[in-house]
Chimera marker file (.cmm) of the C-alpha trace (Angstrom):
<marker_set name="trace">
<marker id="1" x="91.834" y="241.978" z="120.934" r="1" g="1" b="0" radius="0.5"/>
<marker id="2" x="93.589" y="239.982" z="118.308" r="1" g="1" b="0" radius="0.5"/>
<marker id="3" x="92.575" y="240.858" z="114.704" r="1" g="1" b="0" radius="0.5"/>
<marker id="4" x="91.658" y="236.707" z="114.280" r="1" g="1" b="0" radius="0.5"/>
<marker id="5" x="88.821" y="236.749" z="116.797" r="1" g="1" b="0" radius="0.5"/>
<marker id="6" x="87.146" y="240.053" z="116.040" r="1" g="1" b="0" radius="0.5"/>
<marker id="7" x="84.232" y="240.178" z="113.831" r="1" g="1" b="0" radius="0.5"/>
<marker id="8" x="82.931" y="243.130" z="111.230" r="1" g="1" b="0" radius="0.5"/>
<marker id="9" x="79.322" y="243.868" z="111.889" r="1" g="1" b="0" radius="0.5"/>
<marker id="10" x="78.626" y="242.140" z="107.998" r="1" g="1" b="0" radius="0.5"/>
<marker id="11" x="80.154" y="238.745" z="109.276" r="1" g="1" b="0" radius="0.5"/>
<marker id="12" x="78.347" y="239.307" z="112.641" r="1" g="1" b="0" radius="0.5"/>
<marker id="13" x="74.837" y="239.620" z="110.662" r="1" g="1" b="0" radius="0.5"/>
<marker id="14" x="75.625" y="236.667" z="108.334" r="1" g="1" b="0" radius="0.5"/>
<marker id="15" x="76.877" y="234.923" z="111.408" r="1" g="1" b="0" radius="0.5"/>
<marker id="16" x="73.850" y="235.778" z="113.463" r="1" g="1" b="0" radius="0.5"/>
<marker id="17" x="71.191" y="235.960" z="110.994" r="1" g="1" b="0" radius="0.5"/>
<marker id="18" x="70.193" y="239.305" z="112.232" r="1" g="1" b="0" radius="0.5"/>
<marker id="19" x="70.497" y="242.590" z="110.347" r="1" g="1" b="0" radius="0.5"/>
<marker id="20" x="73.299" y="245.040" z="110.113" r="1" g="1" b="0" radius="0.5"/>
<marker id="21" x="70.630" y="247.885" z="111.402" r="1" g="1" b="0" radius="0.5"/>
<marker id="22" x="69.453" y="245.545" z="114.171" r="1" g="1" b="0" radius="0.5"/>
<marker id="23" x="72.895" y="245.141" z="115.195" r="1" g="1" b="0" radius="0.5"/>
<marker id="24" x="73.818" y="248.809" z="115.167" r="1" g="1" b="0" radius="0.5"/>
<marker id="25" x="70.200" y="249.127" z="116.964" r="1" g="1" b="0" radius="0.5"/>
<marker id="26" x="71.731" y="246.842" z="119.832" r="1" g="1" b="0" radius="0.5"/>
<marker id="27" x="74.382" y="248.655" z="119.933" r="1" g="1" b="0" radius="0.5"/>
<marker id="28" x="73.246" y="252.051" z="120.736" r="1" g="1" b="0" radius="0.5"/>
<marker id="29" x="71.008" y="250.638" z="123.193" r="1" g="1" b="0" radius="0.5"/>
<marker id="30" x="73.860" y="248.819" z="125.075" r="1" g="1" b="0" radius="0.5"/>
<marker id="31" x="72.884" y="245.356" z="124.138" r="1" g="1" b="0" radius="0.5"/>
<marker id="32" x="76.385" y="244.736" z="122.454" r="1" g="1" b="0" radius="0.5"/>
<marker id="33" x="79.649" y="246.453" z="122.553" r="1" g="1" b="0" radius="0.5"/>
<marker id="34" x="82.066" y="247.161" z="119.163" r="1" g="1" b="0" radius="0.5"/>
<marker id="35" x="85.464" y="248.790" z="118.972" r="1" g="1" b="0" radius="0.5"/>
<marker id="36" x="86.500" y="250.745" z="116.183" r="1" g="1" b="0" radius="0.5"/>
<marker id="37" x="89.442" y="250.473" z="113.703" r="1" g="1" b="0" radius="0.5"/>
<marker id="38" x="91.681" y="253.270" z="112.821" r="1" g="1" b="0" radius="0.5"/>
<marker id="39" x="89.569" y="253.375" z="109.621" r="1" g="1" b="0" radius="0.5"/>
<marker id="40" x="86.318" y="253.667" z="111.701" r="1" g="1" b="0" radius="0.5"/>
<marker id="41" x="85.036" y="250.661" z="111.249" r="1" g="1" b="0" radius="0.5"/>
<marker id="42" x="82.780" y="248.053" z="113.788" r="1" g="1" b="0" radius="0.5"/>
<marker id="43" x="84.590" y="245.377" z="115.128" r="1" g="1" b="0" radius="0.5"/>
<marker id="44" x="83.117" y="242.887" z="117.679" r="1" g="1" b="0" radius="0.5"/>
<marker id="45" x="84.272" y="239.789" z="119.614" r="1" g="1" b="0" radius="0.5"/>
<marker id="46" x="83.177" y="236.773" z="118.961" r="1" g="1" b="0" radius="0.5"/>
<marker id="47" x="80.970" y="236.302" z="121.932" r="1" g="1" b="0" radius="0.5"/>
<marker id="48" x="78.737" y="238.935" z="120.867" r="1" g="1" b="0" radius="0.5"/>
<marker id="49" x="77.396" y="235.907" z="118.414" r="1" g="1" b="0" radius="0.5"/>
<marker id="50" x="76.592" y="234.279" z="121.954" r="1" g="1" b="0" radius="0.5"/>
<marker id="51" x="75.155" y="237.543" z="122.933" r="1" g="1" b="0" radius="0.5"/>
<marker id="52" x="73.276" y="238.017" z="120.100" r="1" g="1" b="0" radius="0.5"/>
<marker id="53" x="71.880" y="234.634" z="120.392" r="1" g="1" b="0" radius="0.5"/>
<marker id="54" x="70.393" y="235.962" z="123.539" r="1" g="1" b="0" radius="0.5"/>
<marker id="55" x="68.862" y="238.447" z="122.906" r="1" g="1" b="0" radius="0.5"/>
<marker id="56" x="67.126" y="236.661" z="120.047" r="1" g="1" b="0" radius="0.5"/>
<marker id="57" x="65.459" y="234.508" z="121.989" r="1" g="1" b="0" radius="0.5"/>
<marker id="58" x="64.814" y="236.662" z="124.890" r="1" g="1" b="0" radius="0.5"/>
<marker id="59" x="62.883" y="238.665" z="122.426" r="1" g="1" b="0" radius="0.5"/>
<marker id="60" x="61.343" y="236.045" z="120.942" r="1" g="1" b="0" radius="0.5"/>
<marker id="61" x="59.609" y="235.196" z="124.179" r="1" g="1" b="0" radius="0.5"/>
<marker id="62" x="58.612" y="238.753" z="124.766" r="1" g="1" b="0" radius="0.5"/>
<marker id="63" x="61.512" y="239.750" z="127.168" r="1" g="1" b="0" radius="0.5"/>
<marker id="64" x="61.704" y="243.605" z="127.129" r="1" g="1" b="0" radius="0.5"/>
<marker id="65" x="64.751" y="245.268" z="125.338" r="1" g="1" b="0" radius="0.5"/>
<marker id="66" x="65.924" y="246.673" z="129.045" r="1" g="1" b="0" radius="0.5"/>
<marker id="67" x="65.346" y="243.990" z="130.883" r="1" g="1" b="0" radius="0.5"/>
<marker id="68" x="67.993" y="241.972" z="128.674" r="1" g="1" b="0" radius="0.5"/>
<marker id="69" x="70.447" y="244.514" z="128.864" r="1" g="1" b="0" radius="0.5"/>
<marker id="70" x="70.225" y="244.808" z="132.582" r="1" g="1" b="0" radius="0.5"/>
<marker id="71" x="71.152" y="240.798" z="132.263" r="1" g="1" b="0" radius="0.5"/>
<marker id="72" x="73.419" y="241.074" z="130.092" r="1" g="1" b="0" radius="0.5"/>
<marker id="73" x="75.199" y="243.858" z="132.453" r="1" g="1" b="0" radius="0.5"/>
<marker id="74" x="75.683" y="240.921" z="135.010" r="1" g="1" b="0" radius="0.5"/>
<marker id="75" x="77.741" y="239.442" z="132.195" r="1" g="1" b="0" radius="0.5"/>
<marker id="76" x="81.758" y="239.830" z="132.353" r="1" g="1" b="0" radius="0.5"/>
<marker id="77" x="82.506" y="241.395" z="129.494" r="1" g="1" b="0" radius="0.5"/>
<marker id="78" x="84.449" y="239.866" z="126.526" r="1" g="1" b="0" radius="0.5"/>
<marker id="79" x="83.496" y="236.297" z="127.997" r="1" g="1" b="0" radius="0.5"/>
<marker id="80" x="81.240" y="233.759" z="125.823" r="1" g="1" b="0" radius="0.5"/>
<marker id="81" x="77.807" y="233.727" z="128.069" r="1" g="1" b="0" radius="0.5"/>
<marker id="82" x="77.755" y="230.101" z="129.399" r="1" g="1" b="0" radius="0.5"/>
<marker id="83" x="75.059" y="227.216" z="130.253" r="1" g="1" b="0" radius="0.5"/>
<marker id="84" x="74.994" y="228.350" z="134.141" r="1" g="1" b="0" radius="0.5"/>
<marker id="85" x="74.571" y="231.799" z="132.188" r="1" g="1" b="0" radius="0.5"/>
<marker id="86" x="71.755" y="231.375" z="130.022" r="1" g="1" b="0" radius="0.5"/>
<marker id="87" x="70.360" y="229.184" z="133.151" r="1" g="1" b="0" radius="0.5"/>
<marker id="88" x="70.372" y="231.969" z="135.956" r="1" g="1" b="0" radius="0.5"/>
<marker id="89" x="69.148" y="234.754" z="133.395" r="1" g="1" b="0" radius="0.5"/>
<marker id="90" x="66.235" y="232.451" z="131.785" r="1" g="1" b="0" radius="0.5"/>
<marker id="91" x="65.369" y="231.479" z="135.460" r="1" g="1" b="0" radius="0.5"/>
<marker id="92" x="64.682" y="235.094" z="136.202" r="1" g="1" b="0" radius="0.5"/>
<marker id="93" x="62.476" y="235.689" z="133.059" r="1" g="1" b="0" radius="0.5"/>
<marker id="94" x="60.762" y="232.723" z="133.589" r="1" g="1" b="0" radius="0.5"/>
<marker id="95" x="59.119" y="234.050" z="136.869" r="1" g="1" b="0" radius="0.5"/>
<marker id="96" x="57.973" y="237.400" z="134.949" r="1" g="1" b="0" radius="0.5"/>
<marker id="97" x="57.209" y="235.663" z="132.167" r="1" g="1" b="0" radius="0.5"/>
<marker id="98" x="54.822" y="233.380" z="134.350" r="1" g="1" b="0" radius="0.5"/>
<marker id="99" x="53.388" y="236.489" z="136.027" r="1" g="1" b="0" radius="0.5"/>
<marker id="100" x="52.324" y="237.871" z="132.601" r="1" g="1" b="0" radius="0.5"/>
<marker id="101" x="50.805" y="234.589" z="131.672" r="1" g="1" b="0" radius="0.5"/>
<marker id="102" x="48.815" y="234.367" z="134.808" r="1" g="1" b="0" radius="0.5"/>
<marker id="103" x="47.421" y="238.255" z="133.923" r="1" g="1" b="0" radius="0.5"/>
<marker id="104" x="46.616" y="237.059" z="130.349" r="1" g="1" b="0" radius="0.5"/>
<marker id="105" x="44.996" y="233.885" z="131.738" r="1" g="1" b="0" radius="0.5"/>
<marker id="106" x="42.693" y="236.096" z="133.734" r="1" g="1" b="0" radius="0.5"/>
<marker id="107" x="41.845" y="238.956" z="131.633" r="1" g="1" b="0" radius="0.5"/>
<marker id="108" x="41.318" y="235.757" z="128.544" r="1" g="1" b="0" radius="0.5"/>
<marker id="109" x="38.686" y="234.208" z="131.589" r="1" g="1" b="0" radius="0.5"/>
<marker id="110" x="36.593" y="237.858" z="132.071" r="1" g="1" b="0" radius="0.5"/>
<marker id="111" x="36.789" y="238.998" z="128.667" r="1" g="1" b="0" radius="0.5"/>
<marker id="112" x="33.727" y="236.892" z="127.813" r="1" g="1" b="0" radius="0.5"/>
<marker id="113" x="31.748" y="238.151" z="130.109" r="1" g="1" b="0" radius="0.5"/>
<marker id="114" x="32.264" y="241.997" z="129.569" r="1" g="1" b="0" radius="0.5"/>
<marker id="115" x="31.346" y="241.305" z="125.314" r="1" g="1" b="0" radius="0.5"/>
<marker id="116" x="28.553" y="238.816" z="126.575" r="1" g="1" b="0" radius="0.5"/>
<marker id="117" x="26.835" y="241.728" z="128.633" r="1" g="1" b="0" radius="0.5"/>
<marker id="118" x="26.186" y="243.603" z="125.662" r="1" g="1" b="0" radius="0.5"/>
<marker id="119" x="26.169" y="246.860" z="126.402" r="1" g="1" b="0" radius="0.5"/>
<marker id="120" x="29.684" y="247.043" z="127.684" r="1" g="1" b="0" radius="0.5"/>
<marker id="121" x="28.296" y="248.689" z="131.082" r="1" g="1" b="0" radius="0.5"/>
<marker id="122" x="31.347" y="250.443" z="133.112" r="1" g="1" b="0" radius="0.5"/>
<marker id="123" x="29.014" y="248.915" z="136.195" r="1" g="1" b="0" radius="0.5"/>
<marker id="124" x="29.793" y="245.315" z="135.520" r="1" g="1" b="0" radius="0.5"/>
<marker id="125" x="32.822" y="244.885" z="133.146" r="1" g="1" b="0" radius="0.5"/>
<marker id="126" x="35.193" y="243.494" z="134.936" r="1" g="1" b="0" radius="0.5"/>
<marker id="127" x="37.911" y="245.209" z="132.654" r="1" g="1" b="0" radius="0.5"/>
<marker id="128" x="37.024" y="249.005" z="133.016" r="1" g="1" b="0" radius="0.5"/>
<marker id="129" x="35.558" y="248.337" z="136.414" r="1" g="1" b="0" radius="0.5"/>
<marker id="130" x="37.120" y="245.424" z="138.441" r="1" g="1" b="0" radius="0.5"/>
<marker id="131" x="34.733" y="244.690" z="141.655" r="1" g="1" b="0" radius="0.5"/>
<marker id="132" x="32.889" y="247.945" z="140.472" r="1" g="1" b="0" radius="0.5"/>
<marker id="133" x="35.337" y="249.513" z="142.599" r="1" g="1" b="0" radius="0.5"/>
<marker id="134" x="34.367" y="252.930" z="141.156" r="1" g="1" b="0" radius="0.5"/>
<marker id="135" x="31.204" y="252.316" z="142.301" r="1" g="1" b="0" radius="0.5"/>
<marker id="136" x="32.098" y="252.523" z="146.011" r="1" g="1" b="0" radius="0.5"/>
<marker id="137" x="33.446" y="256.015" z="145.271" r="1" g="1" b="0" radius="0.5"/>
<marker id="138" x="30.006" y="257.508" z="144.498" r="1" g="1" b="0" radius="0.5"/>
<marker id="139" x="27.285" y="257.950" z="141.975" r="1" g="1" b="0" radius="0.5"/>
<marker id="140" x="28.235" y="259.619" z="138.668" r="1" g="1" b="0" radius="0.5"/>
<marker id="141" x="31.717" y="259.389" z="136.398" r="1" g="1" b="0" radius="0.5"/>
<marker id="142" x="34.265" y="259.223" z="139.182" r="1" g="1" b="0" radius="0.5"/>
<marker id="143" x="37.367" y="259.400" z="136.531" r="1" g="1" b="0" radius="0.5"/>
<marker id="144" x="35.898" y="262.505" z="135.302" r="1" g="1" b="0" radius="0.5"/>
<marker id="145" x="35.467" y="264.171" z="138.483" r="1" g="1" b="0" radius="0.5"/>
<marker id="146" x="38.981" y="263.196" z="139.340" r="1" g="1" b="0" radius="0.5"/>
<marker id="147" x="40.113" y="264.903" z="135.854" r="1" g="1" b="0" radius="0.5"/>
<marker id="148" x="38.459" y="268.399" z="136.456" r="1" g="1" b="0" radius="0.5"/>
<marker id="149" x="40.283" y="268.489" z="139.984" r="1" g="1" b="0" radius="0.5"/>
<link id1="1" id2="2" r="1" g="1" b="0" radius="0.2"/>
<link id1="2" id2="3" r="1" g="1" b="0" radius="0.2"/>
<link id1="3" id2="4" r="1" g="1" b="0" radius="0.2"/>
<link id1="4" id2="5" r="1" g="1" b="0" radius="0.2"/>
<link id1="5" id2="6" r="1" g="1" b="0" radius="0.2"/>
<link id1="6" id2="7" r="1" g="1" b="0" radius="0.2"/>
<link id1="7" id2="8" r="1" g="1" b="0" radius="0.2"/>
<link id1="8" id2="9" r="1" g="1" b="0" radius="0.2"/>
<link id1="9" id2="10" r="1" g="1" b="0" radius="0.2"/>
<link id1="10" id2="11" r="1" g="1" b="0" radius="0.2"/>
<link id1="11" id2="12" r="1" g="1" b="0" radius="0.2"/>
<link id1="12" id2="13" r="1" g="1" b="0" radius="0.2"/>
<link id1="13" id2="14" r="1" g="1" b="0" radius="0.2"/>
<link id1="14" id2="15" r="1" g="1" b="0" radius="0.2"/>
<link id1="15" id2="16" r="1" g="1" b="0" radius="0.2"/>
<link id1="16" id2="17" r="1" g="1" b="0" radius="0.2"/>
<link id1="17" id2="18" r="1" g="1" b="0" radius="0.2"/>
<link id1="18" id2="19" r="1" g="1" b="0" radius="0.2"/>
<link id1="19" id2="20" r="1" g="1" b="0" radius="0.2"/>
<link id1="20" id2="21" r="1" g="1" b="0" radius="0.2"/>
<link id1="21" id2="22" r="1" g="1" b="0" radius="0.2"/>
<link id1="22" id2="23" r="1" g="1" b="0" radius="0.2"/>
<link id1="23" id2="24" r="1" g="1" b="0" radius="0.2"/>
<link id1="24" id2="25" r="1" g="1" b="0" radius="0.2"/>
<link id1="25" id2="26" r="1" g="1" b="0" radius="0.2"/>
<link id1="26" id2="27" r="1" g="1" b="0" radius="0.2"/>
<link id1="27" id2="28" r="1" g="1" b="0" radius="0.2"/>
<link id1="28" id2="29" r="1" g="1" b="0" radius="0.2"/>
<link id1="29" id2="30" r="1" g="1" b="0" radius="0.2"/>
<link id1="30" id2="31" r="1" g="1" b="0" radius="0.2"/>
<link id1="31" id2="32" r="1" g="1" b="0" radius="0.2"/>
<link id1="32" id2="33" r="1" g="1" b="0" radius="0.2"/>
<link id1="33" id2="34" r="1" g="1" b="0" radius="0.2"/>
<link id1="34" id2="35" r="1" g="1" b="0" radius="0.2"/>
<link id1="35" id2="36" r="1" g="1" b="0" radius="0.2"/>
<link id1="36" id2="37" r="1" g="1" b="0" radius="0.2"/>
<link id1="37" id2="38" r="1" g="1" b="0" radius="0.2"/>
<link id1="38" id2="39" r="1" g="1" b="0" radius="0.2"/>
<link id1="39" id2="40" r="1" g="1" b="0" radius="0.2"/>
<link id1="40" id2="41" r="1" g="1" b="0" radius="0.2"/>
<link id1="41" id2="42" r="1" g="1" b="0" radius="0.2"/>
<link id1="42" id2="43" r="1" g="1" b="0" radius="0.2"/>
<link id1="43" id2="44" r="1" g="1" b="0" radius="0.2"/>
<link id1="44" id2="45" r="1" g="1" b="0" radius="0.2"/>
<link id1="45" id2="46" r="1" g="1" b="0" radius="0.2"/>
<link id1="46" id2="47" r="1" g="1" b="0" radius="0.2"/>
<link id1="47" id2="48" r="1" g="1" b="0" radius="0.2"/>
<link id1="48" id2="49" r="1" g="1" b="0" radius="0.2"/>
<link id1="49" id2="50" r="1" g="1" b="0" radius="0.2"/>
<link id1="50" id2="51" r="1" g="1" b="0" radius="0.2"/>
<link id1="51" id2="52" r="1" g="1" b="0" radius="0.2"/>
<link id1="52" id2="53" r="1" g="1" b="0" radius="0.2"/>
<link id1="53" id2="54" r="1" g="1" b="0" radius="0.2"/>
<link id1="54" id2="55" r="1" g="1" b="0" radius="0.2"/>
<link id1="55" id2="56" r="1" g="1" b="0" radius="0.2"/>
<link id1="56" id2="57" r="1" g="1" b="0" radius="0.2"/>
<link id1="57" id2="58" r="1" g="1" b="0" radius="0.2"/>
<link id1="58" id2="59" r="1" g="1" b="0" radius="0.2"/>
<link id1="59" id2="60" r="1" g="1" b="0" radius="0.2"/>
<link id1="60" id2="61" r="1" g="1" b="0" radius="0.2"/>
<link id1="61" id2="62" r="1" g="1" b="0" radius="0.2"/>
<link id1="62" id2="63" r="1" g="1" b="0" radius="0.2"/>
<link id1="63" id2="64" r="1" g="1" b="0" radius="0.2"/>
<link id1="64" id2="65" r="1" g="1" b="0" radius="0.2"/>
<link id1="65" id2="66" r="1" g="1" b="0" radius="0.2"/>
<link id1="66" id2="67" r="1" g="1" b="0" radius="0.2"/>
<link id1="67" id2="68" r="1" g="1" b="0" radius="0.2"/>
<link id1="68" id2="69" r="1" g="1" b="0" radius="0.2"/>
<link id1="69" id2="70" r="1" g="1" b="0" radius="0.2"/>
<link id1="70" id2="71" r="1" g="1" b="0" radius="0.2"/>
<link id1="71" id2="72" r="1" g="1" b="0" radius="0.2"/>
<link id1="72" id2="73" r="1" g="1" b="0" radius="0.2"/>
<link id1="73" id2="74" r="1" g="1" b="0" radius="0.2"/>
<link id1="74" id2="75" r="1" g="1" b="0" radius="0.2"/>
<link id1="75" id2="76" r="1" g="1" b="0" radius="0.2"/>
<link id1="76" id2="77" r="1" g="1" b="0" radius="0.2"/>
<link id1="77" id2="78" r="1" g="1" b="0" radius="0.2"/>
<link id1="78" id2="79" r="1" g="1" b="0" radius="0.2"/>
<link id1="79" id2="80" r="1" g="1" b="0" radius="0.2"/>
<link id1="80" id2="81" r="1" g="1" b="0" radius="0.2"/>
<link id1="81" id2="82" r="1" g="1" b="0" radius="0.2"/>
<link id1="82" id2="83" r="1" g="1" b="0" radius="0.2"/>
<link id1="83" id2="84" r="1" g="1" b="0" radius="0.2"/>
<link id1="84" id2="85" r="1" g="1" b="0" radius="0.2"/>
<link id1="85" id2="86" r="1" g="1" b="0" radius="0.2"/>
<link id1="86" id2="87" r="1" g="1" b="0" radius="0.2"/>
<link id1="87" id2="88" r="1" g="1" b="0" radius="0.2"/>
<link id1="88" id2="89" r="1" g="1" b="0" radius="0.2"/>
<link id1="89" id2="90" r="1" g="1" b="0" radius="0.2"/>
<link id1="90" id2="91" r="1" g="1" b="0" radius="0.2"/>
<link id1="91" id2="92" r="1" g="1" b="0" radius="0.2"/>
<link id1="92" id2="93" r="1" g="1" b="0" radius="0.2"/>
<link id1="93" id2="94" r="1" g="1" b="0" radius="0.2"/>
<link id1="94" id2="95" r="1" g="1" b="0" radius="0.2"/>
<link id1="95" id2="96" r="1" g="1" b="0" radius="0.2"/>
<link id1="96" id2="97" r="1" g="1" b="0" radius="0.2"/>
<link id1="97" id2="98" r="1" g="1" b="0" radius="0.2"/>
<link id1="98" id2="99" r="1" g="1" b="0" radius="0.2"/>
<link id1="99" id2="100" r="1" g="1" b="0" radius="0.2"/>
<link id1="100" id2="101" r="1" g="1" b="0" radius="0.2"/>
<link id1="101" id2="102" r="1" g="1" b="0" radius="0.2"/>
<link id1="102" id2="103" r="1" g="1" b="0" radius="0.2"/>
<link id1="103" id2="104" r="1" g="1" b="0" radius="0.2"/>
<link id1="104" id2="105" r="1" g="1" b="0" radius="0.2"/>
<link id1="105" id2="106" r="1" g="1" b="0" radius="0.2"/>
<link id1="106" id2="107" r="1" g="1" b="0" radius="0.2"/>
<link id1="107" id2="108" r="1" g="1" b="0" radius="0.2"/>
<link id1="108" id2="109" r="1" g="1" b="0" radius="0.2"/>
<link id1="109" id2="110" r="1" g="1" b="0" radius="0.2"/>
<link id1="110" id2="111" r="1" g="1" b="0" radius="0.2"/>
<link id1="111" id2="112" r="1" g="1" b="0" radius="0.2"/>
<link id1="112" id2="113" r="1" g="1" b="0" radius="0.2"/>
<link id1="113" id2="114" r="1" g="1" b="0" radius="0.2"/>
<link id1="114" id2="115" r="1" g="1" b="0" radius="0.2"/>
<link id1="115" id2="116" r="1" g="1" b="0" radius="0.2"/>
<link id1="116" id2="117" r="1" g="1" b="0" radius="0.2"/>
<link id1="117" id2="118" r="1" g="1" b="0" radius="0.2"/>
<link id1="118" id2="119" r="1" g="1" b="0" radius="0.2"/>
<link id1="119" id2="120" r="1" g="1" b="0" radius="0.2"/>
<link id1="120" id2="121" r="1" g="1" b="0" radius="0.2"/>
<link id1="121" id2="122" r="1" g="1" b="0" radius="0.2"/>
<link id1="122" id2="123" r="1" g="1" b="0" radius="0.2"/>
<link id1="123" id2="124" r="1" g="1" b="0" radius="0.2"/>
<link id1="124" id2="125" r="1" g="1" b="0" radius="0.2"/>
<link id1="125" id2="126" r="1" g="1" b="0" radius="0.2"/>
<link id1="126" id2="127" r="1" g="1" b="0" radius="0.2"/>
<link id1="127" id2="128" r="1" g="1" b="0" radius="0.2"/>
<link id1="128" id2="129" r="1" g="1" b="0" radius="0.2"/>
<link id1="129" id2="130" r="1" g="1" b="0" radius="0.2"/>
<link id1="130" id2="131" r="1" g="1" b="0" radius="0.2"/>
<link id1="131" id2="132" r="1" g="1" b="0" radius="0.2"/>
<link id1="132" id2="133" r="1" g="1" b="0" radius="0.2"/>
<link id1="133" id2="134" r="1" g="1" b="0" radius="0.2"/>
<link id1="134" id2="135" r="1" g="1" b="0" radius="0.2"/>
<link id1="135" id2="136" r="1" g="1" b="0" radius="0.2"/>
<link id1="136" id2="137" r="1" g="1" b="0" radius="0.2"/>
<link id1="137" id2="138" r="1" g="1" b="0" radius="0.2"/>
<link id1="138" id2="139" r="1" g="1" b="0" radius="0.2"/>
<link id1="139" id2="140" r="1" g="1" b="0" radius="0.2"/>
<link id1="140" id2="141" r="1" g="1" b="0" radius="0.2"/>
<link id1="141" id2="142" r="1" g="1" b="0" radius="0.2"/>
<link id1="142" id2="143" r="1" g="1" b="0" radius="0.2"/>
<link id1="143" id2="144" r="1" g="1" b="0" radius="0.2"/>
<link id1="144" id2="145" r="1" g="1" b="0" radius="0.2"/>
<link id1="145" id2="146" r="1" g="1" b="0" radius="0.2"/>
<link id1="146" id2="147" r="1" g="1" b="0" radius="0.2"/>
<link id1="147" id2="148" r="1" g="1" b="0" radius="0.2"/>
<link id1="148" id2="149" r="1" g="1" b="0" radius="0.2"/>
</marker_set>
């Protein structure tokens, strides 16, 4: 890689706005790739700014640290991430990231109703006890009794 295009890990934080540890964190969790200099030293390519960039906002919007790696895998490597890029990976975290609003949504609509009770009975919260499904299992703490098998 030509000396001109490669980056030190300082100009990739001022570049990025993101720490020198957060890059190195990255790093060692396969997020971004550096070479090293005969004198030891990071060096990076200049789409890792691009990269970096994604992360960023992947995190941002909750995306876990693994999922974005396994998206940025599907990357070539040592190639800017594009539009159609960005577009096919934040299609694919849009659907999970739908799914988790949809669980929020519903455990936002029952919370009320387990605090309103009062008593925060195992019988009718629907949080510890959806559909009092323990219920059907018998009288008595049915976790328990599953425990001490």
């Amino acid at each position: 890689m030509p000396r001109a295009q490669e980056l030190s890990v300082g100009q990739l934080a001022e570049r990025s706005g993101v720490a020198v540890s957060a890059l190195h964190f990255y790093e060692t969790r396969g997020l971004i790739r550096s070479q090293r200099t005969a004198g030891n030293q990071r060096r990076f390519t200049r789409d890792t700014l691009r990269r970096v960039a994604v992360i960023r906002v992947a995190q941002r919007v909750g995306i876990p640290l693994a999922t974005i790696r396994e998206a940025l895998a599907t990357l070539p490597d040592d190639r800017t991430p594009t539009r159609a890029d960005w577009s096919r990976l934040s299609t694919r975290w849009r659907e999970e990231l739908d799914a988790r609003i949809r669980q929020l949504s519903q455990l936002r609509d029952t919370l009320d109703e387990c605090i309103g009770c009062g008593c925060l009975s195992l019988q009718r919260c629907r949080l510890a006890n959806p559909a009092d499904e323990l219920g059907r299992q018998g009288d008595g703490a049915q976790r328990w009794k599953e425990a001490s098998n």
